[in-house]
C-alpha positions as CSV (number, residue, x, y, z in Angstrom):
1,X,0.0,0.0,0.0
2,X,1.1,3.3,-1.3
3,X,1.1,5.6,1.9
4,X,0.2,9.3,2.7
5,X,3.5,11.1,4.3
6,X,2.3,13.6,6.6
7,X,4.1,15.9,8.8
8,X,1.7,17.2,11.2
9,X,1.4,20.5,12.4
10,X,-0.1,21.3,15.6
11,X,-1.0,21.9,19.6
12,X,-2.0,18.9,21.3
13,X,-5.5,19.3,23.0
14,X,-7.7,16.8,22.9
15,X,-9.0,17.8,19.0
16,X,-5.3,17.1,18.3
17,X,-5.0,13.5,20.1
18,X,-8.0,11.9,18.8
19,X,-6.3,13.1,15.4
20,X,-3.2,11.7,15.7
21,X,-4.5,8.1,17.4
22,X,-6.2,8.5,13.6
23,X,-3.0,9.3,11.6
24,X,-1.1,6.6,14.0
25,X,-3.2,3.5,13.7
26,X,-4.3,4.6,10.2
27,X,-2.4,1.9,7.8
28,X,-2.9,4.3,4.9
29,X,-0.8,7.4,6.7
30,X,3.0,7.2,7.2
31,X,3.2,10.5,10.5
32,X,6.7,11.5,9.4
33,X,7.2,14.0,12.1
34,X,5.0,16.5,14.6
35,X,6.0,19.9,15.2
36,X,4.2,21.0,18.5
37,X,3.6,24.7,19.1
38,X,1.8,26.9,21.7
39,X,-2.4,26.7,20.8
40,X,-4.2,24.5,23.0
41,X,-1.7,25.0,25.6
42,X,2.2,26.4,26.0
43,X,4.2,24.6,23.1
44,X,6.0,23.1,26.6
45,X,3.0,21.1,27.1
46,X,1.6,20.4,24.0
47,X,5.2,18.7,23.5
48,X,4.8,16.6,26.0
49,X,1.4,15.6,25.1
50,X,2.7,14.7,21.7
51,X,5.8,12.5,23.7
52,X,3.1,10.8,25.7
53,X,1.2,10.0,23.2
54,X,4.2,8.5,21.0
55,X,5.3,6.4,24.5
56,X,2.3,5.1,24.6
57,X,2.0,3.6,20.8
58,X,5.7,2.8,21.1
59,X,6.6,5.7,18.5
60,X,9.7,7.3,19.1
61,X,11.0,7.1,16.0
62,X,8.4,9.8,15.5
63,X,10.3,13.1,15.7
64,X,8.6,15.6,17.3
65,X,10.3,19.1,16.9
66,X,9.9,22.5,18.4
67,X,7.3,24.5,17.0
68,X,6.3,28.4,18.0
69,X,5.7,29.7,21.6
70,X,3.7,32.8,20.9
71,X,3.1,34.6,17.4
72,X,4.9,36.2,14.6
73,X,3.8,39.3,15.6
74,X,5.4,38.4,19.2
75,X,2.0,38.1,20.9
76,X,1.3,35.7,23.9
77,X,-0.9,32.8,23.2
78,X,-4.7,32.8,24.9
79,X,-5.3,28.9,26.3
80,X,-8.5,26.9,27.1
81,X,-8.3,25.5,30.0
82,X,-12.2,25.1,30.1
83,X,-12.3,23.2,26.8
84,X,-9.1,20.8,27.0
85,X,-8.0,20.8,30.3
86,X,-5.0,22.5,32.5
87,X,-2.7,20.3,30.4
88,X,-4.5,19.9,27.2
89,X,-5.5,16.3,27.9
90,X,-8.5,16.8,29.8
91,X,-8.3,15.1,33.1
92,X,-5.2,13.0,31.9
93,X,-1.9,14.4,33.3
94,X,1.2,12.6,31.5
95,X,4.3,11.4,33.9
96,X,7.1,13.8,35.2
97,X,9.4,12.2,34.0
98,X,8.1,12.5,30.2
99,X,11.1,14.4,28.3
100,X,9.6,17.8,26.6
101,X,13.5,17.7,24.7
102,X,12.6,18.7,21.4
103,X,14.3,18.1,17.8
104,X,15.7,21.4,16.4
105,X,13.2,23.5,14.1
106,X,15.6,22.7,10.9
107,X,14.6,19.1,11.1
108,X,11.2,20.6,9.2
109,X,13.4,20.8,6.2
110,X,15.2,17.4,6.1
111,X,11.8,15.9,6.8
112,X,10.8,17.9,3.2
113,X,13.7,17.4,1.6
114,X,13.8,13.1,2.1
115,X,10.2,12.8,1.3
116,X,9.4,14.9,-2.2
117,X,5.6,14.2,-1.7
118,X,5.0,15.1,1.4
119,X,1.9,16.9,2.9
120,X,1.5,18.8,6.1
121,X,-1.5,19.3,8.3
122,X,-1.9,22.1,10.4
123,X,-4.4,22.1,12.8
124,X,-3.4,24.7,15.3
125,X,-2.2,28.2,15.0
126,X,-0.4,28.8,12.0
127,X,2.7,30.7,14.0
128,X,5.0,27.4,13.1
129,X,4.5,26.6,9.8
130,X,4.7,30.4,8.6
131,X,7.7,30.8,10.7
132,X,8.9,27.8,8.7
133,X,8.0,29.5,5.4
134,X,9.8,32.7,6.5
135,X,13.2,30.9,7.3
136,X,13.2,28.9,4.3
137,X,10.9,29.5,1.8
138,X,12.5,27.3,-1.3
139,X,12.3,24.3,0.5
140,X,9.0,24.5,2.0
141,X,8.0,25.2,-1.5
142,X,9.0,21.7,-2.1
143,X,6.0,20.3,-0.3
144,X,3.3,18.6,-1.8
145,X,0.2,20.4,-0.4
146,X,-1.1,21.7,2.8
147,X,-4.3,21.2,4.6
148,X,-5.2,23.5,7.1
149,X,-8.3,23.5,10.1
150,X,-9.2,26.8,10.3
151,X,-11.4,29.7,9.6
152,X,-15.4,29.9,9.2
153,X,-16.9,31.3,6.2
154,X,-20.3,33.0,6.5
155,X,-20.8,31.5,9.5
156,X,-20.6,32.3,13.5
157,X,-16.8,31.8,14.8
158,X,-16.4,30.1,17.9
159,X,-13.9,32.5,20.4
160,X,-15.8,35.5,18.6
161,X,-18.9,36.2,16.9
162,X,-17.0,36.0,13.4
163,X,-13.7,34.2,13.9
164,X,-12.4,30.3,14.6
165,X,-9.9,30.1,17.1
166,X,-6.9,28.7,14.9
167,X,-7.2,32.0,12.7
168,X,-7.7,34.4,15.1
169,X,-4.9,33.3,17.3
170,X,-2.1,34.6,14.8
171,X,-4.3,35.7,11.4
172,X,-0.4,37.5,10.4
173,X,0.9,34.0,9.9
174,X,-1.9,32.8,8.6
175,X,-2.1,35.4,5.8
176,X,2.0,34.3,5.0
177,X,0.7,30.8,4.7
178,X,-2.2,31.4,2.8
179,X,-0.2,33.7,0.0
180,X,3.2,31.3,0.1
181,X,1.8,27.6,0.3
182,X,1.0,25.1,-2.7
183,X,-2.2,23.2,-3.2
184,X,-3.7,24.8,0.2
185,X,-7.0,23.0,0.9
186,X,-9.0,24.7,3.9
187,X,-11.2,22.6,6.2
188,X,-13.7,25.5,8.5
189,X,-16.3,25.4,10.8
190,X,-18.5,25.2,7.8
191,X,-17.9,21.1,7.6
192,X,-15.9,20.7,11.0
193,X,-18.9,21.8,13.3
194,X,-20.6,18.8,11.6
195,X,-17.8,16.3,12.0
196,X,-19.6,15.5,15.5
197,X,-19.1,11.9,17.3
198,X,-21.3,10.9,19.9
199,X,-20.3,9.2,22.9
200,X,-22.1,5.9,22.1
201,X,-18.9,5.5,19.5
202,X,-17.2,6.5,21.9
203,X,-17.8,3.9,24.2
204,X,-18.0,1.6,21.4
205,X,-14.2,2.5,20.6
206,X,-13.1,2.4,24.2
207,X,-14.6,-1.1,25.0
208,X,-13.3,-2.8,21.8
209,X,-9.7,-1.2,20.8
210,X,-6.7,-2.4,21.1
211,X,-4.6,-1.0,24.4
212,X,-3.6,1.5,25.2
213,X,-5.4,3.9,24.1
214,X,-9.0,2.8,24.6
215,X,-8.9,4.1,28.0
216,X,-7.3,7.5,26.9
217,X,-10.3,8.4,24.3
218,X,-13.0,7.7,26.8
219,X,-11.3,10.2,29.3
220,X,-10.6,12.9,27.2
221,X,-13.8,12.9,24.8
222,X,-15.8,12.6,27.8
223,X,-14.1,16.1,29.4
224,X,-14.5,17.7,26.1
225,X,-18.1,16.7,25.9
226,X,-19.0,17.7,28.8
227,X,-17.7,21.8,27.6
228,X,-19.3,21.1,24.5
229,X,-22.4,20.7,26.4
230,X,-22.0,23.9,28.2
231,X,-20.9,25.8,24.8
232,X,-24.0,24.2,22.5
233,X,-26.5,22.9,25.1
234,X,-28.3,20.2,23.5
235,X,-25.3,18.9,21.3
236,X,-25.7,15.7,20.5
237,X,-21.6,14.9,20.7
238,X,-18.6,16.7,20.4
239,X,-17.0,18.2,16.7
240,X,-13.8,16.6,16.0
241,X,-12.1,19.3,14.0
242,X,-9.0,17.5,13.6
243,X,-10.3,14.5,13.3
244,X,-12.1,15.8,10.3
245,X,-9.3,17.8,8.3
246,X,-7.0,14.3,8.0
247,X,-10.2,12.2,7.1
248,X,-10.7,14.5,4.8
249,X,-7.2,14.6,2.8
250,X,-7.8,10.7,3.0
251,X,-11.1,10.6,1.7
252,X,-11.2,13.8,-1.3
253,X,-14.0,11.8,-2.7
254,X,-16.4,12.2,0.1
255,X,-16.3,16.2,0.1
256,X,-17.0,19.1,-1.6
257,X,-14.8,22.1,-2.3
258,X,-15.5,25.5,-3.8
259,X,-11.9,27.5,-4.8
260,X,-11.7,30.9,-3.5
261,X,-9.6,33.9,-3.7
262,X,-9.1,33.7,0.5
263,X,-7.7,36.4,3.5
264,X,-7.9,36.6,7.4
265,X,-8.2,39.8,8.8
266,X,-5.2,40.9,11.0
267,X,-6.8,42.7,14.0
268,X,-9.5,44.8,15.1
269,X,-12.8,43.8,16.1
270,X,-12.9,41.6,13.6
271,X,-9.8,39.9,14.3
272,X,-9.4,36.1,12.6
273,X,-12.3,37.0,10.2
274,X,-11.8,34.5,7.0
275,X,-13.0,36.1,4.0
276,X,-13.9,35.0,0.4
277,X,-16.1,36.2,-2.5
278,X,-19.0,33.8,-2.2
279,X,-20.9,36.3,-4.7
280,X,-22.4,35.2,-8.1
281,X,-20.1,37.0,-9.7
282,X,-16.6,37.2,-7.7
283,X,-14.3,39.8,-7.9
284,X,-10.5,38.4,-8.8
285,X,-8.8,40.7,-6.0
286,X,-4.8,41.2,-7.4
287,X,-2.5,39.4,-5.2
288,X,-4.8,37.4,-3.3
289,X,-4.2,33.6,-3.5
290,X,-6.9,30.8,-4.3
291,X,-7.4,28.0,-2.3
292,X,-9.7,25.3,-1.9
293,X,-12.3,25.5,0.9
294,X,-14.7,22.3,1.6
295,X,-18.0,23.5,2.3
296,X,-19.3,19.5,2.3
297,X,-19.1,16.0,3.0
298,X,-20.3,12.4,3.7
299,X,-21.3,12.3,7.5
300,X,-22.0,8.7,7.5
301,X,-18.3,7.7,5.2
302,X,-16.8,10.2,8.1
303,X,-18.1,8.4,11.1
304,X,-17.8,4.6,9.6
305,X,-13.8,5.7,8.4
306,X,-13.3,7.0,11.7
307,X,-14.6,3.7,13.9
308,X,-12.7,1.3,11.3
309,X,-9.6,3.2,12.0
310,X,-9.5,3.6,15.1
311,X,-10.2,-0.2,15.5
312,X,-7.2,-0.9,13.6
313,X,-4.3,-3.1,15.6
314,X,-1.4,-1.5,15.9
């Protein structure tokens, strides 16, 4: 089988977990590398989320290497405690004596530059990957394409009345991503909102997967349930974001994309506001990029990919 390379981007919440228990036990998906920045949590702690999670699938080959620890722009990052936890794993606290020793930023490159069709996923603030662009912009133009979680278009944010947290938290870098990346393919809360498991699956999962970590996605969906609950009373589960934006690089088949000229307003009231011409009649705007944005997709293929993977033996 002819495997995905992926290098993932991100801050390791709970969002980011479940998604990389997908991308691990996924036999389709070769995880080449994770580069853990602030987000969710300080980049100190979402690194050693993303060790504790590699100890526990026996998967320290897996580098994981030092991503940002505030913005481009030099700002501080704002965390959610009430969402993922003090630690970003909900109730789940990883040992002391996890290492948070992290592989040099440079190792992004030789990670491009040994597979040529490599994709990244970035599902946290952008911060890392543009940095990564800024220091080195020939070789990340090397890479394949890039999916990114993020954004919400024409539709209510969710940390303001406009703007998804991912955007908001550094728009700047998300804006040198957006005009410097290849074959960029945007997944918002348009289709991720949607992307909800409920915790019958849940349970289903935990009783029947392979250790160790049925155990682990009870305990942290559960705790991010239960502030979904209090965000959207009457929510039927919770919306797996991440989840959703590497099913849906797995799976183009079962979504639906528009292209778009697309920008991310850099501050203001309006702060993290994604914006494309959904008009009849769009106006090319010189200088703007296009990119893909999915607006759709197959529920049902979503939730029946998500339980066969996950039931996957290591």
């Amino acid at each position: 089988m002819l495997k995905k390379n992926i290098l993932f981007f991100g801050d390791p919440g709970i969002d980011d977990t479940l998604a990389l228990i997908y991308a691990l036990l996924n036999p389709a998906i070769n995880l080449v590398g994770i580069v853990a920045g602030f987000g969710n949590v300080t980049r100190m702690q979402t690194a050693q989320n993303a060790y504790y999670l590699l100890d526990l699938a026996q998967r320290e080959d897996i580098p994981v290497i030092g991503g940002a620890v505030r913005s481009v722009v030099g700002q501080a990052g704002v965390f959610y405690p009430e969402i993922h936890g003090e630690e970003g794993l909900g109730p789940i606290r990883p040992p002391e004596y996890m290492t948070t020793e992290l592989n040099v930023f440079d190792d992004i490159y030789k990670i491009i530059d040994y597979y040529p069709d490599l994709t990244i996923v970035d599902v946290g603030r952008n911060s890392s990957l543009a940095t990564a662009f800024t220091l080195d912009n020939d070789t990340m133009k090397k890479v394949k394409e890039i999916y990114l979680m993020g954004g919400a278009f024409l539709v209510p944010g969710n940390v303001t009345p406009v703007a998804e947290a991912n955007f908001h938290g550094d728009p700047f870098s998300t804006n040198i991503v957006l005009e410097q990346g290849n074959n960029i393919t945007i997944a918002p809360l348009n289709v991720t909102n949607y992307a909800i498991v409920k915790p019958e699956t849940i349970d289903n999962l935990a009783k029947n997967m392979q250790p160790p970590f049925g155990s682990l996605i009870k305990l942290i969906f559960d705790y991010y349930f239960k502030a979904y609950q209090k965000l959207i009373p009457g929510i039927e589960g919770s919306p797996l974001h991440d989840v959703f934006t590497i099913w849906a690089l797995m799976h183009p088949d079962k979504v639906t994309k528009v292209r778009k000229q697309v920008s991310v307003v850099n501050d203001g009231i309006s702060k993290g506001l994604s914006i494309a011409d959904f008009r009849a009649k769009p106006v090319v705007q010189p200088g703007l990029t296009f990119q893909d944005i999915i607006l759709q997709f197959d529920y049902q293929a979503f939730i029946k990919d998500f339980v066969t993977v996950m039931l996957k033996r290591q």
